[in-house]
C-alpha positions as CSV (number, residue, x, y, z in Angstrom):
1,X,119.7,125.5,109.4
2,X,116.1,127.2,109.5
3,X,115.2,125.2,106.6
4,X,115.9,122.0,108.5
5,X,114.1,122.9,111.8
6,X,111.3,123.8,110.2
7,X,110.8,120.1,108.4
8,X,112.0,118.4,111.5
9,X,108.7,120.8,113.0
10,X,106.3,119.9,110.6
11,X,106.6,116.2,112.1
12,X,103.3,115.1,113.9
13,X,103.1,113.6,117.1
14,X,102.9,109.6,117.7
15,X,99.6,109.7,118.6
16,X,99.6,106.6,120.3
17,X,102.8,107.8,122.8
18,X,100.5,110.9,123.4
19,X,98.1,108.8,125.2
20,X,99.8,106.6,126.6
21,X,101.7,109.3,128.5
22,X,98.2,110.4,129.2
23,X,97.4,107.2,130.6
24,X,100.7,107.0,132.4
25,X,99.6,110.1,134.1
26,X,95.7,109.5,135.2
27,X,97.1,106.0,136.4
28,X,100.1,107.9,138.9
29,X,97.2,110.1,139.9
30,X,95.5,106.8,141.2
31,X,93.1,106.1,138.8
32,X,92.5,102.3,136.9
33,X,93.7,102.6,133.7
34,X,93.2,99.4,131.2
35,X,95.9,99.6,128.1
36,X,94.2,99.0,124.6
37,X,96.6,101.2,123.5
38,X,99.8,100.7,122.7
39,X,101.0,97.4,121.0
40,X,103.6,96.8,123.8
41,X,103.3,92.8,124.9
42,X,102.3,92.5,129.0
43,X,104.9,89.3,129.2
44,X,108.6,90.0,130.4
45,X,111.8,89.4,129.1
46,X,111.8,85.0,128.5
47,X,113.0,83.6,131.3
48,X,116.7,82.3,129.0
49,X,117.3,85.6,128.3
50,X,117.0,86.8,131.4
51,X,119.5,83.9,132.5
52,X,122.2,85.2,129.8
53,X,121.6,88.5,130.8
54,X,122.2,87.6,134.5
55,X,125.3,85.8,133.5
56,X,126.9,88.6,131.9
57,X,126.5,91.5,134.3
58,X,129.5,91.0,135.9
59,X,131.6,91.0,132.1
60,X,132.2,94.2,130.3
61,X,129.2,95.2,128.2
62,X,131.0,97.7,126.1
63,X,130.3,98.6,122.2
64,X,129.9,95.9,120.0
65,X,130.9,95.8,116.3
66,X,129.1,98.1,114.8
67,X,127.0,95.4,113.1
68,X,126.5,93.6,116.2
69,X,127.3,90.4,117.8
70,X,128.7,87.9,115.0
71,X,126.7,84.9,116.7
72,X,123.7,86.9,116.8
73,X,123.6,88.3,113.3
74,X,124.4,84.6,112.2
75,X,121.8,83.1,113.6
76,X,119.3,85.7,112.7
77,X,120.3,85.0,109.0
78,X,119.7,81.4,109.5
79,X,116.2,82.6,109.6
80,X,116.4,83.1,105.9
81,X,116.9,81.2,102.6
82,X,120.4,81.9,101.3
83,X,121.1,84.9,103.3
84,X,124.6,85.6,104.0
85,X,125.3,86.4,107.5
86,X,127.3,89.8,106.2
87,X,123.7,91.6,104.9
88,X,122.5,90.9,108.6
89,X,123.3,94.1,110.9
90,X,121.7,94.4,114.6
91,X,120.5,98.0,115.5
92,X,119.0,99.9,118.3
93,X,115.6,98.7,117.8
94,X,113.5,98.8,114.3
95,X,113.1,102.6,114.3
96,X,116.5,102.8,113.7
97,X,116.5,100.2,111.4
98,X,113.7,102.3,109.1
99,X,116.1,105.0,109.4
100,X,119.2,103.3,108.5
101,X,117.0,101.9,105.9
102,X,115.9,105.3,104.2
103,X,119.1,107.2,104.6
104,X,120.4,104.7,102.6
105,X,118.2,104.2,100.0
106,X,116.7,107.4,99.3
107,X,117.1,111.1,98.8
108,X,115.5,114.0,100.3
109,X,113.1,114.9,97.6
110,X,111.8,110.7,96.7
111,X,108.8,109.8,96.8
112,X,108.1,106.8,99.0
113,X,104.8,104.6,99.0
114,X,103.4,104.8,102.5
115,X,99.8,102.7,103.1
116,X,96.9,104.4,104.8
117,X,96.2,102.8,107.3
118,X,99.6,102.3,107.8
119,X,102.0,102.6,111.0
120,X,102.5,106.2,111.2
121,X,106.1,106.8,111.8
122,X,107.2,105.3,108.3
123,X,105.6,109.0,107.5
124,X,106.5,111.2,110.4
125,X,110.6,109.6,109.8
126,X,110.6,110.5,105.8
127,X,109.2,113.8,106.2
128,X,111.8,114.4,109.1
129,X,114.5,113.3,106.5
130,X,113.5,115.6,103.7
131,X,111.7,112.6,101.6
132,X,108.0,113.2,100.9
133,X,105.6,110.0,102.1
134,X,102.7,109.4,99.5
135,X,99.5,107.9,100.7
136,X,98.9,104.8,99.6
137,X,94.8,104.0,100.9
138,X,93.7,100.9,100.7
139,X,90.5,99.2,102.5
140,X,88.6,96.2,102.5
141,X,87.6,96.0,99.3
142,X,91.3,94.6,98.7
143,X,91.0,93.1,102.7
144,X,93.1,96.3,103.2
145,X,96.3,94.6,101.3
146,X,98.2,97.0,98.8
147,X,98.1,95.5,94.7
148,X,99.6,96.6,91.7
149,X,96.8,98.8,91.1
150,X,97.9,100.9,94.1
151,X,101.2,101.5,92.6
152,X,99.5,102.8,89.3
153,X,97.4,104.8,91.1
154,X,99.8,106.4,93.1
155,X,102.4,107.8,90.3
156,X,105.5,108.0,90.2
157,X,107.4,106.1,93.1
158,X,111.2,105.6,94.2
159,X,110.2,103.7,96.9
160,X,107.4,101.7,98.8
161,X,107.2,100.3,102.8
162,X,105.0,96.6,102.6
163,X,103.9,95.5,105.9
164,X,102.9,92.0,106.8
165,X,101.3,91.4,109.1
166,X,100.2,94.9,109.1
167,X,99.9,97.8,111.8
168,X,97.2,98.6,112.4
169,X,95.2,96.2,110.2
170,X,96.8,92.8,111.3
171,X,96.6,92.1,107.3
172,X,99.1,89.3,106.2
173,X,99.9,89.3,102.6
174,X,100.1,85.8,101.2
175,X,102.8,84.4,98.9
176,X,101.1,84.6,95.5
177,X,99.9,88.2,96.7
178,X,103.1,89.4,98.0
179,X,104.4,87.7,94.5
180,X,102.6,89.9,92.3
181,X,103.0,93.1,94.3
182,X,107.0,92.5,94.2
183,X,107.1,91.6,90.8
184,X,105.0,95.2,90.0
185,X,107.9,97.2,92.3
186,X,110.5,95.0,90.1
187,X,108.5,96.4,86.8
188,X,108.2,100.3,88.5
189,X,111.9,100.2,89.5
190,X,110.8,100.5,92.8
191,X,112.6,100.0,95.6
192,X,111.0,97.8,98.6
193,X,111.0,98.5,102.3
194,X,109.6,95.4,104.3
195,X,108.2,95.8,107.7
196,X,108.0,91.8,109.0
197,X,108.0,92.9,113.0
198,X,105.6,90.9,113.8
199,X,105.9,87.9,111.5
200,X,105.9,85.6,114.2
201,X,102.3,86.6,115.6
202,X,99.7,84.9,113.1
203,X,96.6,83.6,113.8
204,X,97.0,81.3,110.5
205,X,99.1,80.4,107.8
206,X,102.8,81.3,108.4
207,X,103.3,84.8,106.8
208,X,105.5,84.5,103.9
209,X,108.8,86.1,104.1
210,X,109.4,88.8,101.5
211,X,113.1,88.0,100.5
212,X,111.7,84.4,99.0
213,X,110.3,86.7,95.8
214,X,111.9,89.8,95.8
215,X,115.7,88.9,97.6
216,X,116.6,92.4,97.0
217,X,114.0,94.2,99.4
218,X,115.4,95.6,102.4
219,X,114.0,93.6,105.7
220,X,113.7,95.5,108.8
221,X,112.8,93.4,111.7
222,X,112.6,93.8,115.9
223,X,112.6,91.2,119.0
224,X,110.2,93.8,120.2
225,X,107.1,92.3,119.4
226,X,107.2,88.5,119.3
227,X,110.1,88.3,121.6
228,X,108.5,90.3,124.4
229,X,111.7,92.8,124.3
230,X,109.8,96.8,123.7
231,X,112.3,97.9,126.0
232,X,115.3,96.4,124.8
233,X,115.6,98.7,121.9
234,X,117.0,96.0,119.8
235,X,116.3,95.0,116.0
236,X,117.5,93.6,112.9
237,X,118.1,94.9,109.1
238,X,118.8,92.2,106.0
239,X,120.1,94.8,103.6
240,X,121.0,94.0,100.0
241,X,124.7,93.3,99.3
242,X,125.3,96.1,97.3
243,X,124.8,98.8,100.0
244,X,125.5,96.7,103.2
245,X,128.5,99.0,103.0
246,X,127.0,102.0,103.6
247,X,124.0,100.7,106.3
248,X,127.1,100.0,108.1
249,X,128.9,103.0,107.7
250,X,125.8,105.0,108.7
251,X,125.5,102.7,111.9
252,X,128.9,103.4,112.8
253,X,128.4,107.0,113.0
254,X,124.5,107.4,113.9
255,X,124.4,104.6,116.7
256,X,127.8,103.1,117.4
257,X,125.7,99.4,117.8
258,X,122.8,98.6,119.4
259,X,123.1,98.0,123.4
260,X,125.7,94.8,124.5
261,X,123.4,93.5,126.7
262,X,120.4,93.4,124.4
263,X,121.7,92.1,121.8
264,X,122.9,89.6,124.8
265,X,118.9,89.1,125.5
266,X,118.6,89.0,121.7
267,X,120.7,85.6,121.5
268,X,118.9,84.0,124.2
269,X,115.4,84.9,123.3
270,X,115.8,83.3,120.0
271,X,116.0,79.8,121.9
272,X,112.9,80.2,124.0
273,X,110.1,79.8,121.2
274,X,108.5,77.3,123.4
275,X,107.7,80.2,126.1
276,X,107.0,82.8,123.4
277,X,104.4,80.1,121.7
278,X,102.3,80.3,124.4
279,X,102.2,84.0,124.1
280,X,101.0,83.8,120.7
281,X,98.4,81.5,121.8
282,X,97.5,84.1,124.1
283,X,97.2,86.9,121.9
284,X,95.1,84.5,119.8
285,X,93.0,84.2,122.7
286,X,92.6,88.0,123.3
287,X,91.9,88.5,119.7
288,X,89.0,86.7,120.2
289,X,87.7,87.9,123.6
290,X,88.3,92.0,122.2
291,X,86.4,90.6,118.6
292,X,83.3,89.6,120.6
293,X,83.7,92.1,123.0
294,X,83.6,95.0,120.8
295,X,80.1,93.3,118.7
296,X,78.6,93.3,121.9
297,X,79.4,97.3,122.2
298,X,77.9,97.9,118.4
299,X,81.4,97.6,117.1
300,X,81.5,95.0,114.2
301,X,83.1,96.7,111.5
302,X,86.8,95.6,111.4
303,X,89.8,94.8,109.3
304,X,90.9,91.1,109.0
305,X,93.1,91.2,112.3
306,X,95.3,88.4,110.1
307,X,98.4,88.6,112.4
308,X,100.0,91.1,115.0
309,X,97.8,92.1,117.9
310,X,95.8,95.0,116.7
311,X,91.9,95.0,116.0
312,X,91.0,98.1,113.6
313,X,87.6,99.3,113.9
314,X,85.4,101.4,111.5
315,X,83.2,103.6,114.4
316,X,81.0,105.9,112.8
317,X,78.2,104.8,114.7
318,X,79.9,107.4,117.4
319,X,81.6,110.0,115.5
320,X,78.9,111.0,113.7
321,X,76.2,110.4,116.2
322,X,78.4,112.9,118.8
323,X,79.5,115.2,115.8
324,X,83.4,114.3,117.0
325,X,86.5,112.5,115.3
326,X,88.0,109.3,116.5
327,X,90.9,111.3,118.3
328,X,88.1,113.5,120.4
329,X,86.3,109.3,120.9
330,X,89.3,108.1,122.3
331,X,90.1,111.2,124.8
332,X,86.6,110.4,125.5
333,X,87.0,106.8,126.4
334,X,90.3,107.8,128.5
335,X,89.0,110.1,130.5
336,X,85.0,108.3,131.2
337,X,86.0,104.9,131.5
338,X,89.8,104.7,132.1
339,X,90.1,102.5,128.8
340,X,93.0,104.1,126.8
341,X,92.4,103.1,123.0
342,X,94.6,104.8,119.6
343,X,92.7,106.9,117.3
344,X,93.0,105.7,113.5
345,X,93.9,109.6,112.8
346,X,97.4,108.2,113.7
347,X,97.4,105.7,110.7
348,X,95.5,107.3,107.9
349,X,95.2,110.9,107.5
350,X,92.2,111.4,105.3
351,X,90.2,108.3,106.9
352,X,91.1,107.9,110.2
353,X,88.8,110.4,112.0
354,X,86.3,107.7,112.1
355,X,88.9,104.7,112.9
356,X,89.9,103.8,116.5
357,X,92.7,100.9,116.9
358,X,92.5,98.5,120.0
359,X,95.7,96.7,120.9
360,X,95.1,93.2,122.4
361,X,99.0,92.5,123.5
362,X,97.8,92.8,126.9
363,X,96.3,90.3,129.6
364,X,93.1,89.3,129.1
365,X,91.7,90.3,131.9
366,X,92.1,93.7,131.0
367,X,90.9,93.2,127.5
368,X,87.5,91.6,128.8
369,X,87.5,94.1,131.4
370,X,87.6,97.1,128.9
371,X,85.5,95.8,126.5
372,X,83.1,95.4,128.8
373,X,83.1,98.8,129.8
374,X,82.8,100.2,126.2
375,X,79.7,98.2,125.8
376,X,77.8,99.8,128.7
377,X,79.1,103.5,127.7
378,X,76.7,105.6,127.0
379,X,77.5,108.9,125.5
């Protein structure tokens, strides 16, 4: 019993919840606050899941199966090659799913890949489980993409999380890419995690889905991000056939299901593309507005912001100059100019102190608005 509290409190904080909670605060106090950081889309619920939702309020919403609403999970694996409706289970959002996902398929003790810079609670979940996360860094040299030579360098693995696009990076592996690094797991015997939350917010090429080289990796997906749906706390998992079983079984007794009436949502929302389109297009749009807006505050030095709707920014120019790290540089920002940003200390450990991640998901207004007010800060 010690033994277990102890792990779960070596788990770091979310930095990015810390401040927004700060944020939440200052702005309840009165005071303008302009959201850079959390990546949490400004746009409601779409309008035909809000109808469905509507429609059902008067039904029972009680538990579902515990793999969720058969039309749901078949239409979610119509979104694959060749998937079988059964591998398909809805859960309470993806953080459940990564959980579901490493009860499953690992032991306390495995060693799982985890990328630096790299969405932090892949780490913060495995240590809380007993598993030990090993840092995977990787920067532009390989336009911040994990290869082969990663694995190598990283020893001996049981288990690796590929994200694409990325958090915070926005990097999008492409199909002959994500070809080779599968194919090297295959080799390694290691066993693949894929993050494809935000698969539907690109600003090129389609990113390629993960399942059409490696069809035994285990896909954890949300209707958080694309489908404007934080809230909801709904997700999916494709899990391989031959431990759909125990996902299941885990669900059953960890969750129940997800919520009725999200998954209710969920169904709708996968009909109104034409609504969440334009979102994307707006993203796009705010990608370029915070781009140009942080040059014109000195800050040019950033990963390829491929897909999802992050900007990761190298600032030395300030951490060093003030003799602070990137966690300090935020507070700073927060509490001078009311522009609430996510220090990179969140995503990568050893590199992060001089990393600050700016979320664009919001309107643009506020993104032109911020940026403007970082390039007339003056320390």
């Amino acid at each position: 019993m010690i033994e277990a509290a102890l792990r779960a409190a070596a788990v770091p904080p979310f930095h990015a919840m810390a401040m927004s909670l700060q944020a939440s605060q200052l702005e309840a106090a009165g005071q303008r606050i302009l959201h850079l950081e959390v990546g949490q889309p400004s746009t409601p619920l779409p309008v035909r899941a809000r109808d469905a939702v509507r429609s059902q309020l008067d039904k029972p919403l009680g538990y579902t199966n515990a793999g969720g609403l058969q039309s749901l999970r078949r239409r979610l694996a119509d979104r694959y090659e060749d998937v079988d409706t059964n591998r398909v289970l809805v859960v309470a959002g993806a953080s459940a799913g990564f959980t579901l996902a490493f009860l499953t398929l690992f032991e306390p003790g495995d060693r799982v890949g985890v990328l630096e810079p790299g969405y932090p609670c892949y780490r913060n979940a495995l240590i809380a489980l007993g598993m030990i996360p090993v840092p995977i860094p990787v920067g532009p040299d390989t336009r911040w993409a994990p290869t082969p030579d990663h694995l190598d360098r990283a020893g001996d693995l049981d288990g690796i999380i590929i994200a694409s696009p990325s958090n915070p990076t926005g990097t999008v592996l492409g199909a002959d890419a994500l070809a080779d690094l599968t194919s090297a797991c295959r080799e390694r015997a290691i066993t693949v995690i894929a993050d494809e939350i935000y698969h539907s917010i690109v600003n090129g090429l389609p990113a390629p889905q993960i399942l059409n080289c490696h069809p035994e990796a285990f896909v954890v997906s949300s209707f958080s991000k694309y489908f404007s749906m934080t809230g909801w706390r709904v997700g999916w998992v494709v899990a391989p056939d031959s431990v759909v079983d125990t996902v299941e079984r885990l669900q059953q007794n960890l969750y129940i299901c997800a919520p009725h009436v999200s998954q209710v949502a969920a169904l709708a929302a996968l009909d109104a593309t034409d609504e969440l389109d334009q979102h994307v297009e707006r993203y796009r749009a705010n990608r370029h507005l915070l781009i140009d807006g942080l040059a014109a505050a000195g800050i040019t030095d950033i990963a390829p912001a491929d897909g999802a709707f992050y900007v990761y920014a190298h600032v030395p120019q300030f951490t060093r100059e003030l003799g602070i790290d990137s966690l300090e540089l935020c507070q700073r920002w927060l509490n001078e100019l009311g522009v609430a940003t996510t220090s990179g200390i969140d995503f990568d450990l050893a590199r992060g102190d001089e990393y600050v991640r700016f979320s664009y998901a919001g309107t643009g207004d506020d993104v032109g608005e911020a940026v403007g007010l970082l390039a007339g800060w003056t320390p």
